[in-house]
N, C-alpha and C positions, 0 to 999 in steps of 0.2 A: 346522609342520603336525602333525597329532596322528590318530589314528586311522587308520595307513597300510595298505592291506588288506596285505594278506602276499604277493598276487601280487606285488605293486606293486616288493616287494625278488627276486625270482626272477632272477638275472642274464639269462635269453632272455625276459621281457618286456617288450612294447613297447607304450608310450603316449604318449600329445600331453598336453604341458603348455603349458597357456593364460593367460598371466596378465593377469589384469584389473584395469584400478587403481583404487583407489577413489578416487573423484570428492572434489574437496577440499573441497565443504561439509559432507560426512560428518568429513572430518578434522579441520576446523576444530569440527564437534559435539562430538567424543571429546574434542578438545584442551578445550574448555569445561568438560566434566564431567571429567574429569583432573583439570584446575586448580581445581575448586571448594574444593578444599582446602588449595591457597594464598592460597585472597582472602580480604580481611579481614572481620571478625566480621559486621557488617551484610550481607554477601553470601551469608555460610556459614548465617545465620541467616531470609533470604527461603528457599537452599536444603533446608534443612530445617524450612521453614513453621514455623520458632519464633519470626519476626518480629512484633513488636507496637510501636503507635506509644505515646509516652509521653501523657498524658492533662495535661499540664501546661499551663499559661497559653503562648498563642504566643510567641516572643522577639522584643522590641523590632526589627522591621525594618520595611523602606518598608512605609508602608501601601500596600494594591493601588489604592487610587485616587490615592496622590501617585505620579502620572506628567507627565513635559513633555506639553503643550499642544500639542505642535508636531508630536509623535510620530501618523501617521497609523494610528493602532489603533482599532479598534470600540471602544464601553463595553461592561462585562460586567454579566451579570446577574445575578439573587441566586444561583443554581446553579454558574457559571461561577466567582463572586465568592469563594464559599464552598472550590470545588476549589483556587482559588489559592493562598486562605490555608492551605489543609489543608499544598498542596505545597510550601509554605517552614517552615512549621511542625515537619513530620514529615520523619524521615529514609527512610519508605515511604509511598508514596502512589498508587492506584491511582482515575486516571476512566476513567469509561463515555463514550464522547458517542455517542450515537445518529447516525444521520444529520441530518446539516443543524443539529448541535446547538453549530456552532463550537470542536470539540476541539482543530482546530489554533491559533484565537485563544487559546484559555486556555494551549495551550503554548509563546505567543511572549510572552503574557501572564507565565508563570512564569521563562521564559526571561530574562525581561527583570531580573524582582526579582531573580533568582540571579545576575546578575550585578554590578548596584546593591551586595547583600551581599557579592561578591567584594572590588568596589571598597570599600566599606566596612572590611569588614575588613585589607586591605594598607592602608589611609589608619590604622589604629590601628596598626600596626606597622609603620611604613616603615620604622623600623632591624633588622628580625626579619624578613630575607626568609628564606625556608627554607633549612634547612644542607645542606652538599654531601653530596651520598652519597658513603660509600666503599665503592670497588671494590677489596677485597683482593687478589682476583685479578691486577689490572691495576694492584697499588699505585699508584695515584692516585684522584684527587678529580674526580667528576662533575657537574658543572655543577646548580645548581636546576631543577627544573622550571617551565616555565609554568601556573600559573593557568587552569582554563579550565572552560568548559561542554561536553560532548559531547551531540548530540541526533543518533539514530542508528532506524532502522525496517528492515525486513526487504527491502524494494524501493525502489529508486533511485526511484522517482515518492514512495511517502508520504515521504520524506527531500527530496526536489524540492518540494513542497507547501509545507513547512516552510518550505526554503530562500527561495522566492520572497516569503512572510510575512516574515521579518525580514530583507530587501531594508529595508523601512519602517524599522530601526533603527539604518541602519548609522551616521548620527551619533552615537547613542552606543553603540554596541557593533561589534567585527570581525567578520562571518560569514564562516566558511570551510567551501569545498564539498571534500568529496574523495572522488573516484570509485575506483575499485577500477584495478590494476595494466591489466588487459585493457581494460580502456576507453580508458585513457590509450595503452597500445600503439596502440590502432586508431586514435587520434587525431594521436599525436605518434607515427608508427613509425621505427625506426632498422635497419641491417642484420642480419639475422637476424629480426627482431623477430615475421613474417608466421609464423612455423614454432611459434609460441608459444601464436600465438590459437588458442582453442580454437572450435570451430563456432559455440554457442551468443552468444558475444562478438560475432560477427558480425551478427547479426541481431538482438542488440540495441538499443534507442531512441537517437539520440547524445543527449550532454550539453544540459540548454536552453541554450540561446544565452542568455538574460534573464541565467542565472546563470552568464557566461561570467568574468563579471570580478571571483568570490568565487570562482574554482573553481582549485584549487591548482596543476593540472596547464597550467594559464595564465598563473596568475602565475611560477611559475617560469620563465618563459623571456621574460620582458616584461626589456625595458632596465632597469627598476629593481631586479631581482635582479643580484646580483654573480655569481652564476655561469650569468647566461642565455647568455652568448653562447658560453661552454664546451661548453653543454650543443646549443645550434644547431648548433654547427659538427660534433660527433659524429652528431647525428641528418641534415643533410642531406648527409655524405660532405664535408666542407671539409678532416677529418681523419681519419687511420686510426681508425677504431671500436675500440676499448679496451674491453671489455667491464668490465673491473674497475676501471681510473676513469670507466667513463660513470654507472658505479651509484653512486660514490661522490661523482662530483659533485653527482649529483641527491638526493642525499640530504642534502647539504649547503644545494643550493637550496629543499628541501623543510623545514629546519629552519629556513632564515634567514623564509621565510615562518608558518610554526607558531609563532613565536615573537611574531608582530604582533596573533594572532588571539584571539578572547576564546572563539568558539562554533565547534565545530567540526561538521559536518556530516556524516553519511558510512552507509552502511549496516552493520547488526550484524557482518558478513561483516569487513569494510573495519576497524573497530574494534580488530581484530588486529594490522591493521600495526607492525610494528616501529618505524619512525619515531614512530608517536603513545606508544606504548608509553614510548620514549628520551626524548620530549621536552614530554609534555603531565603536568600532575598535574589527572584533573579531578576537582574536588570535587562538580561532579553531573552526573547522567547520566539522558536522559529519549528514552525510548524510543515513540516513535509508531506505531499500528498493530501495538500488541506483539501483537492478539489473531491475525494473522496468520504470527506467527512460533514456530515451534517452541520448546517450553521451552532444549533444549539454544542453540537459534539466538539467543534471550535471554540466556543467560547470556556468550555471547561477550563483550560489552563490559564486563558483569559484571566476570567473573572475569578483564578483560586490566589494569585499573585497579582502583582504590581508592577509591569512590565514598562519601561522605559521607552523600548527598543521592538519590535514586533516584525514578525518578516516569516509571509507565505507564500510558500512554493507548492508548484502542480499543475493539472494541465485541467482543464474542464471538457477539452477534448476527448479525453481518455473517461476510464469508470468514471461514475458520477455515484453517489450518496445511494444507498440501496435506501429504499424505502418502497413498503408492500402495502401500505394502506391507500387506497384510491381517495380517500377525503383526505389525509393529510397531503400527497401529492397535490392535491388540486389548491390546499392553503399553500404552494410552495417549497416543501420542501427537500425536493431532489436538489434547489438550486442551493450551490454551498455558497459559503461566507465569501470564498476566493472566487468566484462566480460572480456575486455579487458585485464585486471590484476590478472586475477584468477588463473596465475601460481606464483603469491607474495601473495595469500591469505592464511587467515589459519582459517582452520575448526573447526568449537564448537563440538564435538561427540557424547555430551550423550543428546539425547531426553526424556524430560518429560513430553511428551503428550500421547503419544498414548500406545497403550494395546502391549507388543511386536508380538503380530500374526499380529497388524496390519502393524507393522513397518518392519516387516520381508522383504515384498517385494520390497517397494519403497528404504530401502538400499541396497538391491542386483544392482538392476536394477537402481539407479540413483546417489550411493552415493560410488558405490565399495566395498558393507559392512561395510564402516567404522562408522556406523548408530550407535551408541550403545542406548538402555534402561536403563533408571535411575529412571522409575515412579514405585511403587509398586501395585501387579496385582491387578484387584477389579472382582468379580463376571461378567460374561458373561451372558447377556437376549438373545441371540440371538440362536437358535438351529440349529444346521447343517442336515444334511439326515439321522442319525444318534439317532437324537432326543438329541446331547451332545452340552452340551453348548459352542457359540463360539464366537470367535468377528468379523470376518467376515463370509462372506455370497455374495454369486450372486443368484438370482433368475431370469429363463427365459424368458422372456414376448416377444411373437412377435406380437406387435401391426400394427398399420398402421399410420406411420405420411402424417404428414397434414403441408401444409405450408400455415403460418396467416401474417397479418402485425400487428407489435406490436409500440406503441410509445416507444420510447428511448429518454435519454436524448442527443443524437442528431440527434434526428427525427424518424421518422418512418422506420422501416426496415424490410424484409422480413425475418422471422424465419420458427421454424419447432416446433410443437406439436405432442403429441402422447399420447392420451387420457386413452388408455388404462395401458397403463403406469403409468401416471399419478393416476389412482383408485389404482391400486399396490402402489402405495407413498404413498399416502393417509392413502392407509389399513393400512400397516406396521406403521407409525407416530402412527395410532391410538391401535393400538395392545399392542407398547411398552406403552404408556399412559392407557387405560384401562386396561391391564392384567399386564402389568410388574412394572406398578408404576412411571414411569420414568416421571418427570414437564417435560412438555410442551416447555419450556424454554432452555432445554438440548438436544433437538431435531433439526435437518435441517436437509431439504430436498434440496440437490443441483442438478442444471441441467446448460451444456453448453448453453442450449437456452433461451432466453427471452419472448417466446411465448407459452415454456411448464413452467416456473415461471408464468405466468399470468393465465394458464391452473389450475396449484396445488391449488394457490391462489381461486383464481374461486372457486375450489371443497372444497375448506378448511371453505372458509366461508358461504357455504350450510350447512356445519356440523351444528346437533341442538348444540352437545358438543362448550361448545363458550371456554371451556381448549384448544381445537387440534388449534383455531387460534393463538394462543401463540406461534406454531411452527413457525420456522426461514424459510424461503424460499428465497434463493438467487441463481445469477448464478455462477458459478465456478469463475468468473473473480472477482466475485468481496468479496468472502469468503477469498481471502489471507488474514493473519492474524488473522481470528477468529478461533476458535474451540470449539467443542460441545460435551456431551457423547457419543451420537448416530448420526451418518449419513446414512442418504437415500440417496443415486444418482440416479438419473434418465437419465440412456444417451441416450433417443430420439429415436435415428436414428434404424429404422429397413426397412427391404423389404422381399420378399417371399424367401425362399429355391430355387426355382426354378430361380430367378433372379441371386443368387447366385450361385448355379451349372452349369448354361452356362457359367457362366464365367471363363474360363482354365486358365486365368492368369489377374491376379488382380492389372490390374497396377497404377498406381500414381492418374492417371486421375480417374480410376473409382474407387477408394478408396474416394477421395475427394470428387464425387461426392456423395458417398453413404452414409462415416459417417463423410466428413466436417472435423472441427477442434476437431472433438471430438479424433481425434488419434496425436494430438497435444502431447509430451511428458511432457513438462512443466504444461501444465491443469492437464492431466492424475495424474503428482505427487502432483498438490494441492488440487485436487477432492482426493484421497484415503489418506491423512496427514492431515485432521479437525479434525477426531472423535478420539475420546480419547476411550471409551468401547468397541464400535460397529460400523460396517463398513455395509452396506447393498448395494449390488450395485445390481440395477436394469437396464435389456437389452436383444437383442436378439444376443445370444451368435452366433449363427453361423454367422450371420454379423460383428460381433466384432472379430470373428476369423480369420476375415480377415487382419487384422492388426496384425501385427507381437508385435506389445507392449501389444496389448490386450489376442492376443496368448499366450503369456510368462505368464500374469496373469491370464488367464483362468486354464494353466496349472497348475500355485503354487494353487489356491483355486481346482483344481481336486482332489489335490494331499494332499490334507487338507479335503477330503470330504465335501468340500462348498458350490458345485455349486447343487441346486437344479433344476429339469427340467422345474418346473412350480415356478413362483412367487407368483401363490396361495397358496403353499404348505408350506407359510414362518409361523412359529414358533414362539412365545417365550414361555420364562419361566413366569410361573403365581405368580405375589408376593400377599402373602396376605395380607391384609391392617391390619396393625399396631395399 
């Protein structure tokens, strides 16, 4: 401690010492930037932006179209085609995929070559496996490392995405899932174990079941691990709980399995563990959703290996890096690593999600038009002022929000609801499901706030129809990467006309106060880039026009005959049952 007031040493003063610990993603940051100055030269030289790819003919490897036949993968496009070569070529490699632009195919796509080249290369050297390390400390010789791919993102869902894509490979390749320490307690817990979880672990997603049977913390305890039943008998009390051989068995069963594996899976977090560190050598490392993760939170996997090969994907368009502290923003750091680089990046073009009305604007407005459609059109439920079928839609609602405090998974926080809104969600969810035909399933309803999600929630499961609970109900932040036929948005925020009219000039401050982060650009393009059909956005447009983004879109849907006056007055087309 360093600047101790002078009272502080007075032998008759007294005060309370409060120690507060810092949260271990912060430590695992400092430990990244620490170590940037032991990783090797390709990592030290991304870190200090002196990285450059060499401009040389690509090296003799699989072409990206000799692939098995058999392999259930989409074909790539010229965009797609181009990233892939980029990312076996170069030792740095940075795509953009917009939405709906298949960034995760191209990275099972790369995924796939870099492994092919693995094999290749141990097939030129099968007497030249790697020489043992020596540990002078421990006068002995350490075993080789395994061979392997790491692909690794900032949230267990884009690493989940990933995972369930090269499901399609496992003939020829091993995917290995692996979740962080506190997930596996809550799953497998042993005596002691509950005093460990921390809160936020609780209330966590569990693991998907699809990927139950690639996911580490499951095969280790399967009969075909030599030390599963070691490790059962500790966890359900068969034997005295051993705290120092329960750790060391499991890290034995954890090595017998890392050793089978060719791609290891795992978040940037998780990428530190000690085991992968002991027992994996990967020669590349491809990080998903990097725009999402802090520079320091990037370099984790970085600087814990020795990577060869490096290749980041994600959009900066989309979420960016959450960070709450106003001085740290102001040092930079909302802006990610992939951010950083996004004048060496190269854009996937054709989008195959969305309906092209919907895609129209968010490529003017975020991408320069270079957006293109690849999806073929499908009927439009949704009806404009017009009575013509369309795929998007605004409907007016000036409710009145309300500010609630809602649980989050870190803690309790004050939101904003808007009830009446909320019944406009509702209706429209159940419109498209009773009259249009549309599961349940195909349906979300997104909102920036957590208090009108519990709000929807709330109303959805008073419905007697128990079909409308099947709708999706999440908040903006946390819908990256999914997609749905039809979206509802609900953005909240309203106030009187007359609150609005006094106001001559709508500055920074009283925008934030009025709609928040809802005029956030990056939310803005992942709220209107889910829905594939149908686009519904629900709000009260002259508050929204105050915002110059929402302005420009108010405009495109005027200009499309979209915007309805009333949100009562929404439409669909009536299918009739089959």
């Amino acid at each position: 401690m360093t600047n101790i007031p002078p009272k502080l040493k007075k032998k008759e003063t007294k005060f309370t010492v409060e120690v507060i610990p810092k949260k271990i993603p912060y430590v695992q940051y400092e430990h990244a930037i620490e170590n940037i100055k032991r990783a090797n030269d390709l990592v030290k030289s991304i870190a200090t932006g002196t990285v450059f790819n060499a401009s040389s003919e690509p090296e003799e490897l699989h072409s990206v179209d000799d692939m098995d036949d058999n392999l259930d993968l989409q074909l790539l496009n010229e965009s797609q085609e181009r990233a892939v070569q980029e990312a076996l070529k170069n030792p740095f490699t940075v795509i953009q995929g917009p939405p709906g632009t298949g960034k995760t195919v191209v990275g099972v796509h790369i995924t796939y070559h870099f492994h092919m080249k693995n094999n290749a290369l141990e097939a030129e050297c099968p007497n030249q496996p790697p020489s043992l390390v020596q540990d002078a400390s421990l006068n002995k010789n350490i075993p080789p490392k395994k061979r392997g791919i790491l692909y690794c993102g900032p949230s267990n869902k884009s690493v989940d995405i990933v995972a369930e894509q090269l499901l399609k490979l496992r003939r020829v390749l091993k995917p290995l899932r692996i979740y962080c320490d506190q997930m596996e307690m809550r799953e497998y817990p042993y005596p002691g174990s509950e005093l460990k979880l921390c809160r936020r672990s609780l209330r966590d997603e569990k693991p998907k079941e699809v990927l139950r049977d690639i996911s580490l913390m499951y095969l280790v305890r399967l009969p075909g691990n030599p030390y599963a039943k070691e490790i059962i008998a500790f966890e359900d009390g068969t034997v005295e709980f051993d705290t120092g051989r329960y750790k060391e068995v499991l890290k034995k069963a954890q090595k017998h399995e890392l050793l089978k594996h060719d791609v290891i899976l795992c978040t940037c977090s998780t990428a530190l563990k000690p085991i992968l560190m002991q027992t994996m050598d990967f020669r590349q490392i491809l990080i998903d959703e990097c725009a999402m993760a802090t520079e320091p939170e990037a370099f984790i996997p970085l600087v814990s290996h020795k990577p060869e090969q490096i290749v980041l994907l994600g959009d900066h368009k989309q979420i960016r890096p959450i960070v709450t502290c106003a001085r740290v923003k102001e040092l930079g750091m909302e802006k990610s690593l992939f951010e950083r680089y996004m004048d060496q990046a190269l854009m996937l073009d054709t989008q195959y999600r969305m309906h092209e009305s919907i895609c129209e604007f968010p490529s003017n407005e975020f991408y320069g038009g270079k957006l293109k459609t690849g999806t073929k059109q499908r009927t439009c439920l949704l009806l404009d002022k017009n009575n013509r079928q369309t795929a998007i839609l605004f409907g007016h609602v000036e409710g009145e929000e309300i500010s609630l405090a809602v649980s989050t998974a870190a803690g309790n926080e004050h939101s904003v609801a808007n009830e009446l809104e909320a019944k406009q969600a509702v209706r429209v969810a159940n419109l498209l499901i009773s009259q249009s035909r549309v599961k349940p399933e195909d349906i979300a309803i997104l909102t920036p706030y957590n208090a009108q999600m519990s709000k929807i929630k709330e109303m959805l499961a008073q419905k007697k129809d128990q079909a409308i609970q099947d709708v999706s109900v999440c908040t903006i932040m946390k819908s990256q990467g999914s997609e749905w036929r039809y979206v509802i948005v609900s953005t909240v925020r309203s106030c009187t006309r007359s609150e609005i009219e006094k106001e001559s000039y709508t500055s920074k401050g009283w925008l934030g106060k009025k709609l928040g982060f809802t005029t956030d650009p990056n939310q803005v393009n992942v709220t209107i880039t889910r829905a594939q059909d149908g686009l519904c956005i629900l709000g009260n447009r002259h508050l929204l026009n105050c915002s110059e983004l929402w302005r420009r879109l108010l405009s495109h849907y005027r200009e499309k005959d979209c915007i309805l006056d009333s949100a009562e007055d929404i439409k669909v087309v009536k299918v009739r049952r089959s």
